[in-house]
N, CA, C and O atoms as CSV, one atom per row, in Angstrom:
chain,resi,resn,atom,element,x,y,z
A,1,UNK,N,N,0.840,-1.176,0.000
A,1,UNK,CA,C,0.000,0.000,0.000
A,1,UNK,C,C,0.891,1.247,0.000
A,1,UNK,O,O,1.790,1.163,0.836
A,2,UNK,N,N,0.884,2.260,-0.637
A,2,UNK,CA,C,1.440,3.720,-0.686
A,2,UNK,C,C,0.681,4.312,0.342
A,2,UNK,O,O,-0.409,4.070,0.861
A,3,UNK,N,N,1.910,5.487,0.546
A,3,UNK,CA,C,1.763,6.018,1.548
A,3,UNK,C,C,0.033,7.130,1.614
A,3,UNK,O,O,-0.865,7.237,2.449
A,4,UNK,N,N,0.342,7.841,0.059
A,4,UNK,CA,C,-1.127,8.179,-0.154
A,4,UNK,C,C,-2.737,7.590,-0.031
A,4,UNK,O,O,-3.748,8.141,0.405
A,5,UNK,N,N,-2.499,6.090,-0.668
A,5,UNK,CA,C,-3.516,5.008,-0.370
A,5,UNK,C,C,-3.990,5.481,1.440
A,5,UNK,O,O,-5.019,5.984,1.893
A,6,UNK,N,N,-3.006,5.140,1.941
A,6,UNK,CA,C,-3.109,5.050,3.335
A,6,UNK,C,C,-3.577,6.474,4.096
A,6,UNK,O,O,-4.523,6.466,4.884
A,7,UNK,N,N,-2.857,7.643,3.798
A,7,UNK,CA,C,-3.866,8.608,3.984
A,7,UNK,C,C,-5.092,8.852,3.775
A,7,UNK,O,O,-5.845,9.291,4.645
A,8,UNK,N,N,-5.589,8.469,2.030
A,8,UNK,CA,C,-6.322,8.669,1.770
A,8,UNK,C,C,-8.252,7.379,2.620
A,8,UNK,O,O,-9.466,7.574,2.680
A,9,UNK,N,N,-7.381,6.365,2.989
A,9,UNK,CA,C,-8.077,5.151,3.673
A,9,UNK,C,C,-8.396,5.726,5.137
A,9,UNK,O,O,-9.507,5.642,5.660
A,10,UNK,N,N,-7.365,6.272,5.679
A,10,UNK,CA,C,-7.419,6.698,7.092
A,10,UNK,C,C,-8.429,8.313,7.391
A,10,UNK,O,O,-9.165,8.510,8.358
A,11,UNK,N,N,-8.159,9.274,6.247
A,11,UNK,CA,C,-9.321,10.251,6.187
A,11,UNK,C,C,-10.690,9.996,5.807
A,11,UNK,O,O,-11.629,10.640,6.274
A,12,UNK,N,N,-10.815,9.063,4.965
A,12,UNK,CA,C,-12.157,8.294,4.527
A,12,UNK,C,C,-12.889,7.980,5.846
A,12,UNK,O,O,-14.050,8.327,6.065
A,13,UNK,N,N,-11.875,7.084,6.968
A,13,UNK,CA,C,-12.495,6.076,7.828
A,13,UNK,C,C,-13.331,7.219,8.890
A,13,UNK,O,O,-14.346,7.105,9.577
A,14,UNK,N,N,-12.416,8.300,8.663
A,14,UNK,CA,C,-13.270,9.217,10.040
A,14,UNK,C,C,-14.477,9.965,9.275
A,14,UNK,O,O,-14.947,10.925,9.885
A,15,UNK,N,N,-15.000,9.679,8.117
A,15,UNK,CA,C,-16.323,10.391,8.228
A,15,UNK,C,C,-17.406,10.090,8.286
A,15,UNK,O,O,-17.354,9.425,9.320
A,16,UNK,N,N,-18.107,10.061,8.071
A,16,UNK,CA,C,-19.604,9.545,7.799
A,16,UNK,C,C,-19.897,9.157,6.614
A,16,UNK,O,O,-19.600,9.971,5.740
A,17,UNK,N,N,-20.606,7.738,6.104
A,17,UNK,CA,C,-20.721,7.171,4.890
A,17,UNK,C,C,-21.721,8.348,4.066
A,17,UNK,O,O,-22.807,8.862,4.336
A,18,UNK,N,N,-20.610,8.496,2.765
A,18,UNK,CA,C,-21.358,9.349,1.833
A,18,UNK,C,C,-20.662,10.908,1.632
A,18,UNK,O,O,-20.775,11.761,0.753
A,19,UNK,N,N,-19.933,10.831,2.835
A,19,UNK,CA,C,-19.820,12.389,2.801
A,19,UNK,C,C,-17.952,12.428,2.080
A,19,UNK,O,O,-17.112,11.830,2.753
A,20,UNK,N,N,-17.496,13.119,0.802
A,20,UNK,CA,C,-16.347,13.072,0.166
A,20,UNK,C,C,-15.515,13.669,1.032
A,20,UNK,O,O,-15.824,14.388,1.982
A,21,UNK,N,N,-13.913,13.184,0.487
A,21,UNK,CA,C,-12.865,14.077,1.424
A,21,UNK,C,C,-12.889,15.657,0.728
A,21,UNK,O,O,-13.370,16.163,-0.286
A,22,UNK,N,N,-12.019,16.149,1.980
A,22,UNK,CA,C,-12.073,17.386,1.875
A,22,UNK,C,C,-11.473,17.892,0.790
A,22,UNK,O,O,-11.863,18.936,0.266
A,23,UNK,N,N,-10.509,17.224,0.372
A,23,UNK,CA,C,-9.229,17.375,-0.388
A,23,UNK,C,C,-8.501,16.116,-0.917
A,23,UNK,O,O,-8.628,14.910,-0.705
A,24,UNK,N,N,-7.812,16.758,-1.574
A,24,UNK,CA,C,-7.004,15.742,-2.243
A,24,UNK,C,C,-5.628,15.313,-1.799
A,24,UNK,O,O,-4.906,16.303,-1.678
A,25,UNK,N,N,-5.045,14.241,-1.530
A,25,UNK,CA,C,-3.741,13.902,-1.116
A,25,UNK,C,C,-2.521,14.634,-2.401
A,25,UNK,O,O,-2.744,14.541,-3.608
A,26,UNK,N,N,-1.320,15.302,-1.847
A,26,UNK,CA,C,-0.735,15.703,-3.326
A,26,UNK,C,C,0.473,15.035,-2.982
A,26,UNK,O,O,1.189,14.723,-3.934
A,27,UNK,N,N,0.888,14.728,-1.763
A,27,UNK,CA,C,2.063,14.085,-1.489
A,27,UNK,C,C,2.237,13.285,-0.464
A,27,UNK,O,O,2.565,14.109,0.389
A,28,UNK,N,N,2.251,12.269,0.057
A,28,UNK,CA,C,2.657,11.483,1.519
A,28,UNK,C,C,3.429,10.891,1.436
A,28,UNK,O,O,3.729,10.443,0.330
A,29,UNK,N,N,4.361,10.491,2.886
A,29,UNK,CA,C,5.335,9.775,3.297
A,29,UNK,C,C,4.869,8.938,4.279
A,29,UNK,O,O,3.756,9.380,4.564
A,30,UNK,N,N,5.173,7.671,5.166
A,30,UNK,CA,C,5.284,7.081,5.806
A,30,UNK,C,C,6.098,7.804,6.611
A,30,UNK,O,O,6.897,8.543,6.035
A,31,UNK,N,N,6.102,7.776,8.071
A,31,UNK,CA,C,6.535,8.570,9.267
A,31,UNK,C,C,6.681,7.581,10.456
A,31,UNK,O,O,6.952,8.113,11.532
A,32,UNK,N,N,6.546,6.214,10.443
A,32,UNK,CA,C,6.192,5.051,11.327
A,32,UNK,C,C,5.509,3.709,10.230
A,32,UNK,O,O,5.289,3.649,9.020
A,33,UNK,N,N,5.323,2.681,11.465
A,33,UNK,CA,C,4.736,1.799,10.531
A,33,UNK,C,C,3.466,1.624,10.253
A,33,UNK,O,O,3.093,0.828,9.391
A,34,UNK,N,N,2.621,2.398,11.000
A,34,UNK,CA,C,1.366,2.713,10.989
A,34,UNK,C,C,0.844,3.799,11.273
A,34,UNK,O,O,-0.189,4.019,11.905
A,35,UNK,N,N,2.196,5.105,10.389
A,35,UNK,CA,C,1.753,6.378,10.319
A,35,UNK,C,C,1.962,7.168,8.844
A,35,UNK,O,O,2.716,6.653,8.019
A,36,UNK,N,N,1.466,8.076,8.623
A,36,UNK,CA,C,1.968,8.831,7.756
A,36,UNK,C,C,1.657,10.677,7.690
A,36,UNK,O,O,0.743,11.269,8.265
A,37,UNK,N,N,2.400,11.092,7.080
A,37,UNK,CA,C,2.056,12.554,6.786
A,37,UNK,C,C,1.946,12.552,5.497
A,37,UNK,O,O,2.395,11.773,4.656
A,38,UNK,N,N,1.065,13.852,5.370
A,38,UNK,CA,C,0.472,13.847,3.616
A,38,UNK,C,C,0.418,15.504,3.523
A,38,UNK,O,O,0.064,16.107,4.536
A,39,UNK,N,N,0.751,16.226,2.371
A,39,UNK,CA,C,0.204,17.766,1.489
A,39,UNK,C,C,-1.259,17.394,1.452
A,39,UNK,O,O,-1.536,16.197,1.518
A,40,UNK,N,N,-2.089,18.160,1.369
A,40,UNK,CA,C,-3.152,18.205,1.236
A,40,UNK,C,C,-3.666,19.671,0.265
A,40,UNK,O,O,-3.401,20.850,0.496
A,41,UNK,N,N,-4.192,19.287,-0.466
A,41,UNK,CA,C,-5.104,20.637,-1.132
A,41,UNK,C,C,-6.450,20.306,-1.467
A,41,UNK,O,O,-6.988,19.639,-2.350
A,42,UNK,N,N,-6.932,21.169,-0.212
A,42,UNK,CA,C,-8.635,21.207,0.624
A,42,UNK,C,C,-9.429,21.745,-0.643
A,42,UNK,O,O,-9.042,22.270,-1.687
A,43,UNK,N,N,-10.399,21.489,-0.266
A,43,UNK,CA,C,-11.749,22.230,-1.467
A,43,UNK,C,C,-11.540,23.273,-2.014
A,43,UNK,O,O,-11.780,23.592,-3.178
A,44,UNK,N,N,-11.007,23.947,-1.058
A,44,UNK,CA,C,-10.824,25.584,-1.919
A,44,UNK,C,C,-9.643,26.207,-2.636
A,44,UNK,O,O,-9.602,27.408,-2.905
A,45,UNK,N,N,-8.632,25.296,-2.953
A,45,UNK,CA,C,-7.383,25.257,-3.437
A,45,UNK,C,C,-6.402,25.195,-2.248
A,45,UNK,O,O,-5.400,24.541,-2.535
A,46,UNK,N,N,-6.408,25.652,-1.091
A,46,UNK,CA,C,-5.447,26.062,0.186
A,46,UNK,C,C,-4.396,24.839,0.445
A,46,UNK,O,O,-4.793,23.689,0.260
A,47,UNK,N,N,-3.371,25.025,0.772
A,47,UNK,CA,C,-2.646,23.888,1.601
A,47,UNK,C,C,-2.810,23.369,2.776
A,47,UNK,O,O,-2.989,24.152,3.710
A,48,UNK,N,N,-2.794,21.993,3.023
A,48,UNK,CA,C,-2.766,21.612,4.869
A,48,UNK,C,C,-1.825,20.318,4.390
A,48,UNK,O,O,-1.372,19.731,3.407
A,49,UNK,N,N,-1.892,20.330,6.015
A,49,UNK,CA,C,-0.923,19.061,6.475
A,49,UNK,C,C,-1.534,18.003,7.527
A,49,UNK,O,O,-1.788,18.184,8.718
A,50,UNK,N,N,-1.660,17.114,6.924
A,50,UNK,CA,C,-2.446,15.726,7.962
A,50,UNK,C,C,-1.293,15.094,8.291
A,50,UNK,O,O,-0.204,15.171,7.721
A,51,UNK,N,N,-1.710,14.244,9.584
A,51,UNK,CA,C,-0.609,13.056,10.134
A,51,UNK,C,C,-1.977,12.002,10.583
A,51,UNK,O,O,-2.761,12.203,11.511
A,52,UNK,N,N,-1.975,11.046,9.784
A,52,UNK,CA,C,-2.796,9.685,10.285
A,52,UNK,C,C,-2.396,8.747,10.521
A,52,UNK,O,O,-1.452,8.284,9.880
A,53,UNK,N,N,-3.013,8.059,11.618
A,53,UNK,CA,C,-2.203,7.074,12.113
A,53,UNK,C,C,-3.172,5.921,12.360
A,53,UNK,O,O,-4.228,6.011,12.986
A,54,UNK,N,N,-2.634,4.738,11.740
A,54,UNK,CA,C,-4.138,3.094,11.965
A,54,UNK,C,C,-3.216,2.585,13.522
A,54,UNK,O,O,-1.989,2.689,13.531
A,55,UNK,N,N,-4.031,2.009,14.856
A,55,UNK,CA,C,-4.006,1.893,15.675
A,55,UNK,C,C,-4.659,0.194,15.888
A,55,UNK,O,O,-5.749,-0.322,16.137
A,56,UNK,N,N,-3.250,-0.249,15.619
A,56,UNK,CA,C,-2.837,-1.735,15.573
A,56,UNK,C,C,-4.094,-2.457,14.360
A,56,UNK,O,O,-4.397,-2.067,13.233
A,57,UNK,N,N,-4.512,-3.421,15.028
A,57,UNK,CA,C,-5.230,-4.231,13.652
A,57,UNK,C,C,-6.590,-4.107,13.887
A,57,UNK,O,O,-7.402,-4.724,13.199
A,58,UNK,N,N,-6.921,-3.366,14.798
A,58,UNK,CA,C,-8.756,-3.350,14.815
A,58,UNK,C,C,-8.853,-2.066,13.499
A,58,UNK,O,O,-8.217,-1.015,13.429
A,59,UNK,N,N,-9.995,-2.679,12.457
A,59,UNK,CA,C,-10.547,-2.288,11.662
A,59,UNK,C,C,-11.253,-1.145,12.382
A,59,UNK,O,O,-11.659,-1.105,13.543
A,60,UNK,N,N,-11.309,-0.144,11.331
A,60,UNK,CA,C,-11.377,1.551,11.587
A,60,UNK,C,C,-10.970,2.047,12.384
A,60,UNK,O,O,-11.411,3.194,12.455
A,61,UNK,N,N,-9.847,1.653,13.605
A,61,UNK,CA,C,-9.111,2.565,14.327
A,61,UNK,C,C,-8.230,3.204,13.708
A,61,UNK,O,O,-7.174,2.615,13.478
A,62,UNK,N,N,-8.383,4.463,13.299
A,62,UNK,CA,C,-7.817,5.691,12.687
A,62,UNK,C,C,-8.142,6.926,13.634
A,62,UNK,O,O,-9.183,7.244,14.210
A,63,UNK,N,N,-6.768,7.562,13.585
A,63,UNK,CA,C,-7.199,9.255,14.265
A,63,UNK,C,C,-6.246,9.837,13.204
A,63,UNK,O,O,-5.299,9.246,12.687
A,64,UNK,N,N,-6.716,11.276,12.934
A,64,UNK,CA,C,-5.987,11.897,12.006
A,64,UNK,C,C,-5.610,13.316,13.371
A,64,UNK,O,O,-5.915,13.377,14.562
A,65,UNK,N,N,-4.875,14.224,12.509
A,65,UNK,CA,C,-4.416,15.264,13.408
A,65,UNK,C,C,-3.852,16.249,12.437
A,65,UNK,O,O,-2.776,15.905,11.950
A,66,UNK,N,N,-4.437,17.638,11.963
A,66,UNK,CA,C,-3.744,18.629,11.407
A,66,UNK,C,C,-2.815,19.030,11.995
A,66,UNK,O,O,-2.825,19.357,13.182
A,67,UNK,N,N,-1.641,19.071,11.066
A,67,UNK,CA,C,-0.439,19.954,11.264
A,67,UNK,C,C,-0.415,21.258,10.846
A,67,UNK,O,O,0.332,22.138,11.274
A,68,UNK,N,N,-1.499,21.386,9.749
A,68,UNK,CA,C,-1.154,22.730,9.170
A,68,UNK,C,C,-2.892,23.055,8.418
A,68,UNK,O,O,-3.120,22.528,7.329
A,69,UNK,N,N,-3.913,23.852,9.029
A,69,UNK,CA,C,-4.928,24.015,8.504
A,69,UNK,C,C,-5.223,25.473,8.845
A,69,UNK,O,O,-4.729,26.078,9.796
A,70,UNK,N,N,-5.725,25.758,8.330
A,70,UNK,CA,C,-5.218,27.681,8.396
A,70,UNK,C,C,-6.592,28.248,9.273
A,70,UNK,O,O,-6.527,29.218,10.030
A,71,UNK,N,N,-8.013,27.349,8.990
A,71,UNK,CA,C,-9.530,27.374,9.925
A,71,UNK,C,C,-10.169,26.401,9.809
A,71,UNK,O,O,-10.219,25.669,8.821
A,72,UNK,N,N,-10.829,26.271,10.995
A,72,UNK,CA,C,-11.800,25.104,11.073
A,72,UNK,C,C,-12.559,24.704,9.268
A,72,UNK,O,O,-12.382,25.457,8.311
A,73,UNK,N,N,-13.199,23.668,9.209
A,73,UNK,CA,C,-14.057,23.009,8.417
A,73,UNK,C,C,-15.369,22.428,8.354
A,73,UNK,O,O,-15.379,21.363,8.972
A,74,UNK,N,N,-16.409,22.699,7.876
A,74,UNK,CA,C,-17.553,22.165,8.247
A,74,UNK,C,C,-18.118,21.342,7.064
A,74,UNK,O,O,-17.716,21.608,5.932
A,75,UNK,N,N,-19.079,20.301,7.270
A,75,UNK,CA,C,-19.512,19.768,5.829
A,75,UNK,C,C,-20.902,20.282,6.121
A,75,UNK,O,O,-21.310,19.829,7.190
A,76,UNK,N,N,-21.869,21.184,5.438
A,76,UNK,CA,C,-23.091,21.739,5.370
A,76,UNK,C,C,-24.009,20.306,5.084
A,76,UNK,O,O,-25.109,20.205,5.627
A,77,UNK,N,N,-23.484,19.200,4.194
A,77,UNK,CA,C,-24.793,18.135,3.802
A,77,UNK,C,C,-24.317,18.016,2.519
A,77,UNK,O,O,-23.901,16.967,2.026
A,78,UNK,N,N,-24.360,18.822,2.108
A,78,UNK,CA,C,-23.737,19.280,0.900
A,78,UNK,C,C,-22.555,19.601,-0.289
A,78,UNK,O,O,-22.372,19.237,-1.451
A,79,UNK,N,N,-21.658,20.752,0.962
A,79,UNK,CA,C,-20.172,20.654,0.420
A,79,UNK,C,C,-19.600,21.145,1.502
A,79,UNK,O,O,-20.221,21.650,2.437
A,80,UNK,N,N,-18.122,20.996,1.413
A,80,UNK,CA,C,-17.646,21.352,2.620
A,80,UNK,C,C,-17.384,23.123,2.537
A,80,UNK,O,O,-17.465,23.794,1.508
A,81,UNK,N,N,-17.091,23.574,3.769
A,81,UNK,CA,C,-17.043,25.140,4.193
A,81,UNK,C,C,-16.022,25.568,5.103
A,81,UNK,O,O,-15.847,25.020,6.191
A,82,UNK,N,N,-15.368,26.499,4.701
A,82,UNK,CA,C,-14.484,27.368,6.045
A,82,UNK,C,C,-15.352,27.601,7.104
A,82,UNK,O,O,-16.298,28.304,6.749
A,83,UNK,N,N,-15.376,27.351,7.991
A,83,UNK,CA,C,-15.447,28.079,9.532
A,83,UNK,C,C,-14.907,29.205,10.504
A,83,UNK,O,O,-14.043,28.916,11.332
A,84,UNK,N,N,-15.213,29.979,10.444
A,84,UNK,CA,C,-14.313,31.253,11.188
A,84,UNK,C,C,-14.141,30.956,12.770
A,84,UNK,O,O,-15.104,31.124,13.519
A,85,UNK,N,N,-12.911,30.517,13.250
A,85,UNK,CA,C,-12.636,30.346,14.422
A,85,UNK,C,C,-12.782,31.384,15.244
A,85,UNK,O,O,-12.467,32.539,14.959
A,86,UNK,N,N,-13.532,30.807,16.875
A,86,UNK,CA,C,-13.525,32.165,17.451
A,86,UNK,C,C,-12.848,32.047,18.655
A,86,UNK,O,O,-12.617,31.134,19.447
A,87,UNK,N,N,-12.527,33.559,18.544
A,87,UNK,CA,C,-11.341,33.675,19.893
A,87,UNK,C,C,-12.230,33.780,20.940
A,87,UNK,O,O,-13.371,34.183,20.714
A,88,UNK,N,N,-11.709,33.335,22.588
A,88,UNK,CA,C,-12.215,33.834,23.036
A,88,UNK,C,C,-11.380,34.723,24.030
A,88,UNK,O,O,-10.228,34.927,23.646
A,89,UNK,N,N,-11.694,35.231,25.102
A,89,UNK,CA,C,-11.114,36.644,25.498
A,89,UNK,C,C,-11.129,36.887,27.040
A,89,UNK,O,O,-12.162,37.266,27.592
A,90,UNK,N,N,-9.668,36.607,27.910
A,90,UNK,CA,C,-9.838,35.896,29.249
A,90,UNK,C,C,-10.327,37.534,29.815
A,90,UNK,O,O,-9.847,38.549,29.310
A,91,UNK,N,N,-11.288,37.561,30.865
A,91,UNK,CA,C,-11.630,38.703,31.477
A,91,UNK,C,C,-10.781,39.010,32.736
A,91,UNK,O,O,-10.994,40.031,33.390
């Protein structure tokens, strides 16, 4: 399996049946034996950076983790969307 396959298997596993990835894999490496990092270019052209990792041999144990996503993401039902992160503000 390539390292992309495997990103692309491990972002699949965390969503909900039906709903497409965000983006497209443009580059991954293997980082471990049951890890990898991947380029990513999200719906709207932008760059990010995923690290996913499969968690031994139980089927769909996957967690992913941005390294590099510039704002949250939402899927409307429809298509996916920026989210405007909000600060909040210690009194």
């Amino acid at each position: 399996m390539t390292a992309e396959r495997f990103v692309r298997d491990g972002l699949t596993s965390c969503l909900p049946p039906g709903v497409p990835l965000m983006g497209q894999v443009v580059e991954a490496k293997f980082t471990g034996k049951q890890k990898a990092v991947a380029d990513v270019t999200i719906f709207d052209g932008e760059q990010a950076k995923v690290e996913v990792s499969k968690w031994g041999r139980y089927e769909g144990a996957w967690s992913k983790r941005w390294l590099k996503l510039d704002s949250a993401v939402n899927w409307t039902g429809s298509a996916w969307e920026r989210v405007a992160l909000v600060q909040s503000t210690l009194f």
